[in-house]
N, CA, C and O atoms as a Maestro MAE file, in Angstrom:
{
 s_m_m2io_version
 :::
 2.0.0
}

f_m_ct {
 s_m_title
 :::
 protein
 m_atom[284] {
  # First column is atom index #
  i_m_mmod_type
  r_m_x_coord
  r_m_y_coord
  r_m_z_coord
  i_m_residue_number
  s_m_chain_name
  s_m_pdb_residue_name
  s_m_pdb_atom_name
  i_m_atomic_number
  :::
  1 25 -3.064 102.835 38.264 1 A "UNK " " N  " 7
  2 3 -2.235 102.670 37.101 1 A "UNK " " CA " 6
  3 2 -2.997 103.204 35.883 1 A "UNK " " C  " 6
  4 15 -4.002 102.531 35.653 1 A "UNK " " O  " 8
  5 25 -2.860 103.926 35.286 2 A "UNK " " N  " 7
  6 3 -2.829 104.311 33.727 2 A "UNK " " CA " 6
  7 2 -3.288 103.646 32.687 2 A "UNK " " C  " 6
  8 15 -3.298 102.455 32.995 2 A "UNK " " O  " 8
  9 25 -3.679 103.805 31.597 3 A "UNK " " N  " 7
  10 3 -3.824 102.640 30.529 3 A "UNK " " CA " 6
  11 2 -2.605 102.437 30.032 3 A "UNK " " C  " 6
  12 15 -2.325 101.250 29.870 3 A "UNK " " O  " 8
  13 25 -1.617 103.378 29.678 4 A "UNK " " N  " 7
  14 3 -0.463 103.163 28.880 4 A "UNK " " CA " 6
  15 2 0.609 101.825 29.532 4 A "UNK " " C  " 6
  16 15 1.353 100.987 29.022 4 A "UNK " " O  " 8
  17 25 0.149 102.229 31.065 5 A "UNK " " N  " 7
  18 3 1.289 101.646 32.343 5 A "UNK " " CA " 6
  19 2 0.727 100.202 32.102 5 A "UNK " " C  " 6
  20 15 1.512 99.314 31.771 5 A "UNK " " O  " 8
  21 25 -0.895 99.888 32.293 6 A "UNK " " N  " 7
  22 3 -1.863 98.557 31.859 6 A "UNK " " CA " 6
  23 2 -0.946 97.756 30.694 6 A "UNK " " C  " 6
  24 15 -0.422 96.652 30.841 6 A "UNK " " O  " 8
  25 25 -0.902 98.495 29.660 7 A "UNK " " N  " 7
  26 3 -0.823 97.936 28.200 7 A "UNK " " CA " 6
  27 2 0.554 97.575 28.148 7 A "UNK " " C  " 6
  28 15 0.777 96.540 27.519 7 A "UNK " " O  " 8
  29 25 1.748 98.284 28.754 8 A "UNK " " N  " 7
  30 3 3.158 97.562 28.724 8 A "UNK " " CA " 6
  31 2 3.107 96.581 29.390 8 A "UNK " " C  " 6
  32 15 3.237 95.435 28.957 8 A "UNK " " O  " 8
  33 25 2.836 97.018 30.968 9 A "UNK " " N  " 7
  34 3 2.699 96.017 32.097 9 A "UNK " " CA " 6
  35 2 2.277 94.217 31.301 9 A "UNK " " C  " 6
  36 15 3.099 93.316 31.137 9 A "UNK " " O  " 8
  37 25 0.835 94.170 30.958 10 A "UNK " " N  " 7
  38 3 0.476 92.927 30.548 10 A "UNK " " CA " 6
  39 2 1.445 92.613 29.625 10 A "UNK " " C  " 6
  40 15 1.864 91.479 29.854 10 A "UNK " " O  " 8
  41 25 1.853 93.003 28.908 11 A "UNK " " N  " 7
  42 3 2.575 93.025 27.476 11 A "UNK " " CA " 6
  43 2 3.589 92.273 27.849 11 A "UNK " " C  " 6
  44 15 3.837 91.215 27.270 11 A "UNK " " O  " 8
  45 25 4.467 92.831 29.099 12 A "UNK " " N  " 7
  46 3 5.337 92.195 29.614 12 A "UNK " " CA " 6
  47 2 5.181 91.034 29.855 12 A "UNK " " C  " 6
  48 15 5.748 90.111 29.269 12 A "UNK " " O  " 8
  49 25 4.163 90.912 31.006 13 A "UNK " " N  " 7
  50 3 3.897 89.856 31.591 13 A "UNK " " CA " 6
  51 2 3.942 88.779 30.941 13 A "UNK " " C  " 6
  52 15 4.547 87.766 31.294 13 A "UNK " " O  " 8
  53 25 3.242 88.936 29.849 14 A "UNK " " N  " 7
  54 3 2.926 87.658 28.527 14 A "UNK " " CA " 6
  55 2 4.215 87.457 27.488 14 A "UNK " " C  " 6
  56 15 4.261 86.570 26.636 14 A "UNK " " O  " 8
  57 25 5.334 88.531 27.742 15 A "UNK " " N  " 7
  58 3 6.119 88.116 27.108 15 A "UNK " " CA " 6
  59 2 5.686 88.216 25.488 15 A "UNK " " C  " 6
  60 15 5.928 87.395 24.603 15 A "UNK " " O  " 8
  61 25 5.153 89.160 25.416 16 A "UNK " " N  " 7
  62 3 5.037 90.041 23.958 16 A "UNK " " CA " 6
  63 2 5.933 91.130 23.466 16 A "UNK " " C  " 6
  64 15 6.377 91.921 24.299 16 A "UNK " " O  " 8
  65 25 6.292 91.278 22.028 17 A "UNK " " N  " 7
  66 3 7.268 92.324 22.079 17 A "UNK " " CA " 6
  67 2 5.411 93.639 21.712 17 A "UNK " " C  " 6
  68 15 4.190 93.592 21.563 17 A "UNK " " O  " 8
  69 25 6.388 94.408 21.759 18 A "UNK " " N  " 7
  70 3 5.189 96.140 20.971 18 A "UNK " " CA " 6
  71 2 4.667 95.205 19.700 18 A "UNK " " C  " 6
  72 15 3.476 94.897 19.656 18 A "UNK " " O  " 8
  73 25 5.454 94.826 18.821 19 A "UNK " " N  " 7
  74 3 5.389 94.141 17.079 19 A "UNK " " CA " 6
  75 2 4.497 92.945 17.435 19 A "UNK " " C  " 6
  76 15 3.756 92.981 16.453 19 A "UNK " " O  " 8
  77 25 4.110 92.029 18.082 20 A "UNK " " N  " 7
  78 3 3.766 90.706 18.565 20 A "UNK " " CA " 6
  79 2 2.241 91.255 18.789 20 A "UNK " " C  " 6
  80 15 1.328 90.811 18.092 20 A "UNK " " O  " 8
  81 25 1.990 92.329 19.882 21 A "UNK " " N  " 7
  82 3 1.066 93.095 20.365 21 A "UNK " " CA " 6
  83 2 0.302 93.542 19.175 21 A "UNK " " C  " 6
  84 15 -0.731 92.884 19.054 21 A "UNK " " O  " 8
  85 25 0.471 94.476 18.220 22 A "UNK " " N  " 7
  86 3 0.428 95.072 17.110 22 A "UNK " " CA " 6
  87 2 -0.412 93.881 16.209 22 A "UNK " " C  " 6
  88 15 -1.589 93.920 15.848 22 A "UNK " " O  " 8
  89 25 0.716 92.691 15.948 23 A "UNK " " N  " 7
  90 3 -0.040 91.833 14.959 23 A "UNK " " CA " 6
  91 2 -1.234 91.124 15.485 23 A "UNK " " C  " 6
  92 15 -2.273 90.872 14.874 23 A "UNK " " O  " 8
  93 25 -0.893 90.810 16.843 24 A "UNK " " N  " 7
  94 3 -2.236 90.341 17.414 24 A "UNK " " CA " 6
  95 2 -4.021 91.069 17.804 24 A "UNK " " C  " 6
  96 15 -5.060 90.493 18.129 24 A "UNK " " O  " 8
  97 25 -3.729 92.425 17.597 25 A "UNK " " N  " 7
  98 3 -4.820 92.894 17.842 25 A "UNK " " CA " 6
  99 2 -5.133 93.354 16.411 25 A "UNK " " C  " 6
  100 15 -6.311 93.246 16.070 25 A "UNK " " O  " 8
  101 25 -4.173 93.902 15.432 26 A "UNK " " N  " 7
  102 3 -4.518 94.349 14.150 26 A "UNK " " CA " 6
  103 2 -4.431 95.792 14.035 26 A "UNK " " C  " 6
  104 15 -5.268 96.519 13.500 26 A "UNK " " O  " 8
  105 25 -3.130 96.213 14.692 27 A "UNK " " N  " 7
  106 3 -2.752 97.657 15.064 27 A "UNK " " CA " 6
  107 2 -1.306 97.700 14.763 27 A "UNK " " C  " 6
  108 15 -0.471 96.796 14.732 27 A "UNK " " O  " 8
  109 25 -1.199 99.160 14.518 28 A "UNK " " N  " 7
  110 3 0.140 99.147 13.672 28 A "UNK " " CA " 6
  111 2 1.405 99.208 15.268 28 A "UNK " " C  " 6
  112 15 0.967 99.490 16.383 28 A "UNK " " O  " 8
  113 25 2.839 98.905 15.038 29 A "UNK " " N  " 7
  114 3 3.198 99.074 16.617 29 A "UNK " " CA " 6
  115 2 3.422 100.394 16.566 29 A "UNK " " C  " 6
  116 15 3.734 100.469 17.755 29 A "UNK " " O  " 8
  117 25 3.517 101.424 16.214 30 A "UNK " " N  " 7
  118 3 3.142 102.755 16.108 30 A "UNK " " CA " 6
  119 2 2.071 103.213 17.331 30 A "UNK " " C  " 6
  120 15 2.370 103.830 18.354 30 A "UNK " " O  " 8
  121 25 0.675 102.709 16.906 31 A "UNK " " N  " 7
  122 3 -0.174 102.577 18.130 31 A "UNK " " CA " 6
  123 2 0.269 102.308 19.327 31 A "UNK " " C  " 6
  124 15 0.280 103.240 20.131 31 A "UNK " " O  " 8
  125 25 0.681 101.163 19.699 32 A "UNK " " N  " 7
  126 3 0.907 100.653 20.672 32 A "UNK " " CA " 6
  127 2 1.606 101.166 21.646 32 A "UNK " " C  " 6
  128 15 1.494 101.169 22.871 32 A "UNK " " O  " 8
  129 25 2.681 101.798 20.553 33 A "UNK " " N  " 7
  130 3 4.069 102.535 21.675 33 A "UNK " " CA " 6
  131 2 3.106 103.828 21.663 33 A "UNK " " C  " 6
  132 15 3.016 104.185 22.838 33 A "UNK " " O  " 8
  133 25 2.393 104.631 20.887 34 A "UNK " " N  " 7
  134 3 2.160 105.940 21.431 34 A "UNK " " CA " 6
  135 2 0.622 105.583 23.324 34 A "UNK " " C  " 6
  136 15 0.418 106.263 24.329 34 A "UNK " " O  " 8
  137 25 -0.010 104.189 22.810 35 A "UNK " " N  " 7
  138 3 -0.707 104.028 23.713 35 A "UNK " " CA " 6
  139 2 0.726 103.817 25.337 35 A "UNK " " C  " 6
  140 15 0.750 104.296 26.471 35 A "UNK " " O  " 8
  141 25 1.416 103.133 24.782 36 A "UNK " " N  " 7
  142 3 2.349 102.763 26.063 36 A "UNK " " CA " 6
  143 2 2.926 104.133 26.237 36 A "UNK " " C  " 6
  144 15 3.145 104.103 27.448 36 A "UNK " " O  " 8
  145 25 3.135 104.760 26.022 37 A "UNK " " N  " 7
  146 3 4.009 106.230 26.293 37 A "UNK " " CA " 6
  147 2 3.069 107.527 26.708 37 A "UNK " " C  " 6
  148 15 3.538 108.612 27.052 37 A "UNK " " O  " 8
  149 25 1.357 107.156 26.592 38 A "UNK " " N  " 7
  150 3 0.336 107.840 27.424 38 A "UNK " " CA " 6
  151 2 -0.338 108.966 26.227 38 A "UNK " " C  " 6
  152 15 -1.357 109.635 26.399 38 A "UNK " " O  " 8
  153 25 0.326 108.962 25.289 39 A "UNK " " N  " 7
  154 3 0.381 110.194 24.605 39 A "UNK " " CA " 6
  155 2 -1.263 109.556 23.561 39 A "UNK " " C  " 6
  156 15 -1.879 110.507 23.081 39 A "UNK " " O  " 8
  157 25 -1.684 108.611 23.352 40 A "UNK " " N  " 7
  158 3 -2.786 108.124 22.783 40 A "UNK " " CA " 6
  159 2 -3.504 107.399 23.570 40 A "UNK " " C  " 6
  160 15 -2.935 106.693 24.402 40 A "UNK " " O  " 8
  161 25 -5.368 107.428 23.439 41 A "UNK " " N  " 7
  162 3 -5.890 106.328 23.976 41 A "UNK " " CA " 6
  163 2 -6.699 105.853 22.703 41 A "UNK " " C  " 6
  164 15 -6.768 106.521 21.672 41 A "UNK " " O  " 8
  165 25 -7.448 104.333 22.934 42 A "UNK " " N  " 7
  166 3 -7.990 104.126 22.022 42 A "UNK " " CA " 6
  167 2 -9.197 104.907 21.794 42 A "UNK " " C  " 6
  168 15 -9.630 105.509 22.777 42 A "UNK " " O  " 8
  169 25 -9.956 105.039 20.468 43 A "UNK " " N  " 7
  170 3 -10.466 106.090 19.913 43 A "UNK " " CA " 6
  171 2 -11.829 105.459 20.103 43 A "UNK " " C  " 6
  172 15 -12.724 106.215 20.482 43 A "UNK " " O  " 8
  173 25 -12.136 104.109 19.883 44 A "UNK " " N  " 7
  174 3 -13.001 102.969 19.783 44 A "UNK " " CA " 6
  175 2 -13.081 101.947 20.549 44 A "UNK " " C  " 6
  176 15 -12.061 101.662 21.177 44 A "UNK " " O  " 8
  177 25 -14.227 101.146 20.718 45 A "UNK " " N  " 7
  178 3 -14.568 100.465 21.678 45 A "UNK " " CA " 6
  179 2 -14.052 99.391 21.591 45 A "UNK " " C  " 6
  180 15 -13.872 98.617 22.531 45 A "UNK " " O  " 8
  181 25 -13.771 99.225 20.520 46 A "UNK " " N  " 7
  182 3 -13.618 97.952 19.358 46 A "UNK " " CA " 6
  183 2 -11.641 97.828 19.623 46 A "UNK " " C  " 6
  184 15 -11.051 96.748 19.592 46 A "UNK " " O  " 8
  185 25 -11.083 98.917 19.817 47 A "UNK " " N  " 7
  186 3 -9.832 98.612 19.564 47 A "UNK " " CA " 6
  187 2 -9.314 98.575 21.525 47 A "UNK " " C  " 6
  188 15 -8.173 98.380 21.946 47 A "UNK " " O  " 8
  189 25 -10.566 98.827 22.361 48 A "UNK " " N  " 7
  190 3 -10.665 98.387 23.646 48 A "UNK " " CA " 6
  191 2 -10.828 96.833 23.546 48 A "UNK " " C  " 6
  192 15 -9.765 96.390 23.980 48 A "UNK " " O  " 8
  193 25 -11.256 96.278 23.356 49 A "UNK " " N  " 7
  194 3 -12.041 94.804 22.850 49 A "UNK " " CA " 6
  195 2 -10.884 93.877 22.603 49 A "UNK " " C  " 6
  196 15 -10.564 92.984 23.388 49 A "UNK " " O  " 8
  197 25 -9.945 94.279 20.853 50 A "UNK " " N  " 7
  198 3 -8.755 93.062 20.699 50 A "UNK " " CA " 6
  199 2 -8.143 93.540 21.743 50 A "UNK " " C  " 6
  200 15 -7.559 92.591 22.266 50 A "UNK " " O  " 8
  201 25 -7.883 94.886 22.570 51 A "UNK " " N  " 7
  202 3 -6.473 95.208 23.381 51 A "UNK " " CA " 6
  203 2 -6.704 93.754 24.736 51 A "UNK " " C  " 6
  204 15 -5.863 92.963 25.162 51 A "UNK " " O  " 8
  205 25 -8.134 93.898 25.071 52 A "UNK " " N  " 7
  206 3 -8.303 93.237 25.973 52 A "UNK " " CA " 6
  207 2 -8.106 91.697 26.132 52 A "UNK " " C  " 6
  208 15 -7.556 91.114 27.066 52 A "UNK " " O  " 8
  209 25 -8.638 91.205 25.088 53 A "UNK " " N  " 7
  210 3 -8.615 89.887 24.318 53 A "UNK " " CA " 6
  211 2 -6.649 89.469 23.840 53 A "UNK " " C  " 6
  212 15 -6.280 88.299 23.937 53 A "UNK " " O  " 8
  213 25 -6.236 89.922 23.648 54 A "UNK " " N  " 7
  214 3 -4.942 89.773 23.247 54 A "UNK " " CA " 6
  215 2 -4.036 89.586 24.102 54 A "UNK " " C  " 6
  216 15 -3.009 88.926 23.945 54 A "UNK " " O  " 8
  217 25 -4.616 90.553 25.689 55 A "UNK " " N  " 7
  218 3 -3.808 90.639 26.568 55 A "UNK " " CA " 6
  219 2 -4.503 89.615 27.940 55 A "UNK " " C  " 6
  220 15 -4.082 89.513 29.092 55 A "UNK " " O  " 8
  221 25 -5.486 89.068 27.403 56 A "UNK " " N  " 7
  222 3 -6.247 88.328 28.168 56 A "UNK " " CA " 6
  223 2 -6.720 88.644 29.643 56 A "UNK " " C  " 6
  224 15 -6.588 87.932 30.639 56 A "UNK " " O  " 8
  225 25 -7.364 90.019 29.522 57 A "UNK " " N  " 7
  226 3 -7.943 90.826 30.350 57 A "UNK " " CA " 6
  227 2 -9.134 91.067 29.855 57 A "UNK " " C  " 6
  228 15 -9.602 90.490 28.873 57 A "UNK " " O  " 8
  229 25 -9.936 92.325 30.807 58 A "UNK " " N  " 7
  230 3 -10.913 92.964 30.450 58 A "UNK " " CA " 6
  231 2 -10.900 94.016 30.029 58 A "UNK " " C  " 6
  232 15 -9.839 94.636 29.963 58 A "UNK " " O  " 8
  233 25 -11.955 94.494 29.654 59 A "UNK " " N  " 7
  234 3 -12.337 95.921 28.761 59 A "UNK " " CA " 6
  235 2 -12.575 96.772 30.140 59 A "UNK " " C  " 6
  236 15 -12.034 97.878 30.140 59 A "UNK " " O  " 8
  237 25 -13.299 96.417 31.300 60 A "UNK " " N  " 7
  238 3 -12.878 97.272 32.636 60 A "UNK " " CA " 6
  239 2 -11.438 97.806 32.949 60 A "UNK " " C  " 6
  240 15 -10.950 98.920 33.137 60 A "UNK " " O  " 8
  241 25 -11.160 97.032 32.933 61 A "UNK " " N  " 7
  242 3 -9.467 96.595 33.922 61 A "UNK " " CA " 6
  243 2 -8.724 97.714 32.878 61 A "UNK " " C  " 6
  244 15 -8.161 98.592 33.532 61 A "UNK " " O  " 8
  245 25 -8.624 97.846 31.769 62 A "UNK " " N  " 7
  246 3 -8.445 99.003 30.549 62 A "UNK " " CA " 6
  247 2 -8.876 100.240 30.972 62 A "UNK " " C  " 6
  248 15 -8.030 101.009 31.430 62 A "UNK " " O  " 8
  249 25 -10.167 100.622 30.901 63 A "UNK " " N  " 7
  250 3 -10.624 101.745 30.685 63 A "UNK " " CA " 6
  251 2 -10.386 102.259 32.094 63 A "UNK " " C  " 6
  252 15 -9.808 103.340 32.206 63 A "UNK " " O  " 8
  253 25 -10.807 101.536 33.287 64 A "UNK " " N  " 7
  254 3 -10.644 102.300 34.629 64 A "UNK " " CA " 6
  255 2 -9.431 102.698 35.069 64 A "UNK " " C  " 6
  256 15 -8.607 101.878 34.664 64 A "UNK " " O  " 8
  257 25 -8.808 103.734 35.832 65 A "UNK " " N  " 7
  258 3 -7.439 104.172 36.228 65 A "UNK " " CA " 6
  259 2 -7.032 103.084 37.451 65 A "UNK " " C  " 6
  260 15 -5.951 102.510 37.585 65 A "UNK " " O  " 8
  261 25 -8.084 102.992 38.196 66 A "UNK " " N  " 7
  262 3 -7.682 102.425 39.566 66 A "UNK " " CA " 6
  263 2 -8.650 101.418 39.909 66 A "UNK " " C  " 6
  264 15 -9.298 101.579 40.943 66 A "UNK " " O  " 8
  265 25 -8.898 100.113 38.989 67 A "UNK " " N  " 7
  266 3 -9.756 99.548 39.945 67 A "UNK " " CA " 6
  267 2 -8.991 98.372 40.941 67 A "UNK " " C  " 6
  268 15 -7.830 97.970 41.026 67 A "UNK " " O  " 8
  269 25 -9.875 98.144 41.428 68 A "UNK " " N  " 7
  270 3 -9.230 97.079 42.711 68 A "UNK " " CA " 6
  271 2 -8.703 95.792 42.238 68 A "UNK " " C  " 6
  272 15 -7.535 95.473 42.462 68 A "UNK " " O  " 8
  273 25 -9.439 95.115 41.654 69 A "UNK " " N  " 7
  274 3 -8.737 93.625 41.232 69 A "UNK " " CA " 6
  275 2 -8.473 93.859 39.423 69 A "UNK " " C  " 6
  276 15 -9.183 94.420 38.590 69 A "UNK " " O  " 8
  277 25 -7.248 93.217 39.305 70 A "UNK " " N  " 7
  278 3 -7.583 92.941 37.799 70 A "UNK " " CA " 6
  279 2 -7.962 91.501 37.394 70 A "UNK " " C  " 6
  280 15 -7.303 90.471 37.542 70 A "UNK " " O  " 8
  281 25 -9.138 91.669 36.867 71 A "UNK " " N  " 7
  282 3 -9.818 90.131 36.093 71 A "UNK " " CA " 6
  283 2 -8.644 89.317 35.604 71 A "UNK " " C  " 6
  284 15 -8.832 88.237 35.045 71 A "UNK " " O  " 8
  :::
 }
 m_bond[283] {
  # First column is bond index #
  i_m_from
  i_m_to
  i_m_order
  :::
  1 1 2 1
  2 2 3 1
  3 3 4 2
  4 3 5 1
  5 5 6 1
  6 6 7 1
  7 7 8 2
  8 7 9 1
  9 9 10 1
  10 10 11 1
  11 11 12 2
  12 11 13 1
  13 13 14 1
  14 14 15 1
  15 15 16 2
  16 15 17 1
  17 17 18 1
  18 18 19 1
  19 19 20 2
  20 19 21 1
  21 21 22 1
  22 22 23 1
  23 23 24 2
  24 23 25 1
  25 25 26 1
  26 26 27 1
  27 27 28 2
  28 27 29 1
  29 29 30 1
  30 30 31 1
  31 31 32 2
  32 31 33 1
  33 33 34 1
  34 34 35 1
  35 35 36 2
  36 35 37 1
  37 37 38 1
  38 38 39 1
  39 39 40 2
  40 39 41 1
  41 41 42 1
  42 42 43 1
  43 43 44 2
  44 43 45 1
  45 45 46 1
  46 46 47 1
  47 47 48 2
  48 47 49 1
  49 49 50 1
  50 50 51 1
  51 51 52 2
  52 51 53 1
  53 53 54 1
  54 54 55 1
  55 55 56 2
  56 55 57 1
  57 57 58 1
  58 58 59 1
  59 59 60 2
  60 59 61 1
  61 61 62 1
  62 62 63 1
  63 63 64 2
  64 63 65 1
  65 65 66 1
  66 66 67 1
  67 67 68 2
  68 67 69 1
  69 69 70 1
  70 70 71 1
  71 71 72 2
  72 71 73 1
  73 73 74 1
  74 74 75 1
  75 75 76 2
  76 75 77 1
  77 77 78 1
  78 78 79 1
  79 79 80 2
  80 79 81 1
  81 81 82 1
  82 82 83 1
  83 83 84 2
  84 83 85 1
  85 85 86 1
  86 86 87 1
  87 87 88 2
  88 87 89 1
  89 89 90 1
  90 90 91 1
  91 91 92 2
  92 91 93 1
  93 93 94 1
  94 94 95 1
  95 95 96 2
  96 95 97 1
  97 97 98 1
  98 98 99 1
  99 99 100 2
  100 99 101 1
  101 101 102 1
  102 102 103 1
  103 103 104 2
  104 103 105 1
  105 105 106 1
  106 106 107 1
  107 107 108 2
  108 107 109 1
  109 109 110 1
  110 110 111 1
  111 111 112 2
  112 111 113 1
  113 113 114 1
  114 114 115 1
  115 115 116 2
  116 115 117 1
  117 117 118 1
  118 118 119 1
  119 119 120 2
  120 119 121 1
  121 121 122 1
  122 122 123 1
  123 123 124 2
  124 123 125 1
  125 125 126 1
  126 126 127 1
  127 127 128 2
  128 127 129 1
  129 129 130 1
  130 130 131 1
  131 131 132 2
  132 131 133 1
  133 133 134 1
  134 134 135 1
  135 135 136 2
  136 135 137 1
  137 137 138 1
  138 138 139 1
  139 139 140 2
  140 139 141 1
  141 141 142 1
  142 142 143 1
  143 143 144 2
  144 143 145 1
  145 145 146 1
  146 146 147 1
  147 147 148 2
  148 147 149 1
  149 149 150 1
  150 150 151 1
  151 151 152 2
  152 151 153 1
  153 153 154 1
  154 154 155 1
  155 155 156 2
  156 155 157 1
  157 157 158 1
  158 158 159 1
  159 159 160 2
  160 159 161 1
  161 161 162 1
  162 162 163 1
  163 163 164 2
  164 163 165 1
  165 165 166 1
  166 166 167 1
  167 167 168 2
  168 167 169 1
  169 169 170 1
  170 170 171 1
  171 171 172 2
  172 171 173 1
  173 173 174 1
  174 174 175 1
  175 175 176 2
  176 175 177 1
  177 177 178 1
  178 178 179 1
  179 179 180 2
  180 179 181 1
  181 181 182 1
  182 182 183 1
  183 183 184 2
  184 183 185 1
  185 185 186 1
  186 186 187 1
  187 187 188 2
  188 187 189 1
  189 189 190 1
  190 190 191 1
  191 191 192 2
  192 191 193 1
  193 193 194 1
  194 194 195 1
  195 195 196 2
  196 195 197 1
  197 197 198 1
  198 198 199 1
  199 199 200 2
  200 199 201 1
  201 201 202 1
  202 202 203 1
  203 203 204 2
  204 203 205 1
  205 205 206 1
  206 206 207 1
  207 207 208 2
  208 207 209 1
  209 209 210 1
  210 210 211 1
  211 211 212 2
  212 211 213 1
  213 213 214 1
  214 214 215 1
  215 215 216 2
  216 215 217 1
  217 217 218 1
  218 218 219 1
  219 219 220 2
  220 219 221 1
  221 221 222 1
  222 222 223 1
  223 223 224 2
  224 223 225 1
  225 225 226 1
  226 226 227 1
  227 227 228 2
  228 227 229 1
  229 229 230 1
  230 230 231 1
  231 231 232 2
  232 231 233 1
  233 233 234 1
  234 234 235 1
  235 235 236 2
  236 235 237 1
  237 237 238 1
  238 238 239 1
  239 239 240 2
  240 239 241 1
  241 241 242 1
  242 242 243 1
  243 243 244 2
  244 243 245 1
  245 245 246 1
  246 246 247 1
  247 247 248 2
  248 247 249 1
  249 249 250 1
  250 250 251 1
  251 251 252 2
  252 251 253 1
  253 253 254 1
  254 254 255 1
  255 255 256 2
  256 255 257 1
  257 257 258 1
  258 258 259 1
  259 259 260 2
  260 259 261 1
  261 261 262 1
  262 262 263 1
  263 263 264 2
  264 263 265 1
  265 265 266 1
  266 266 267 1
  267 267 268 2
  268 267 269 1
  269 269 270 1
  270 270 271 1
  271 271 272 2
  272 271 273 1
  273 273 274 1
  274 274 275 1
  275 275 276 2
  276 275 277 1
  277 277 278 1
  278 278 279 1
  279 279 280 2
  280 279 281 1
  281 281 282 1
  282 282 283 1
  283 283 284 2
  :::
 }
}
């Protein structure tokens, strides 16, 4: 799976809208949808970090395409 596919997927899961996502990490939903639509990744480690924290995952489980378990 993708990061973009990652970042809706959880999003879902938790029952976040894009706007919910956005206020919780401190990103405009602009970001969010271009990260969910593949066309952006994060630029910084740091905006790896709230994505992870927000979505109550890891900073692995993000950055890797295919790993085996997600934390």
């Amino acid at each position: 799976m993708k990061f973009g596919e990652k970042i809706r997927t959880l999003r879902e899961e938790q029952g976040f809208s894009q706007e919910e996502l956005a206020h919780r990490t401190e990103l405009s939903p602009l970001v969010i949808s271009t990260f969910e639509d593949g066309s952006a990744l994060p630029k910084t480690g740091g905006t790896y970090t709230r994505l992870a924290q927000a979505l109550d995952t890891s900073v692995r489980y993000l950055m890797e395409d295919d790993p085996e378990d997600r934390p």
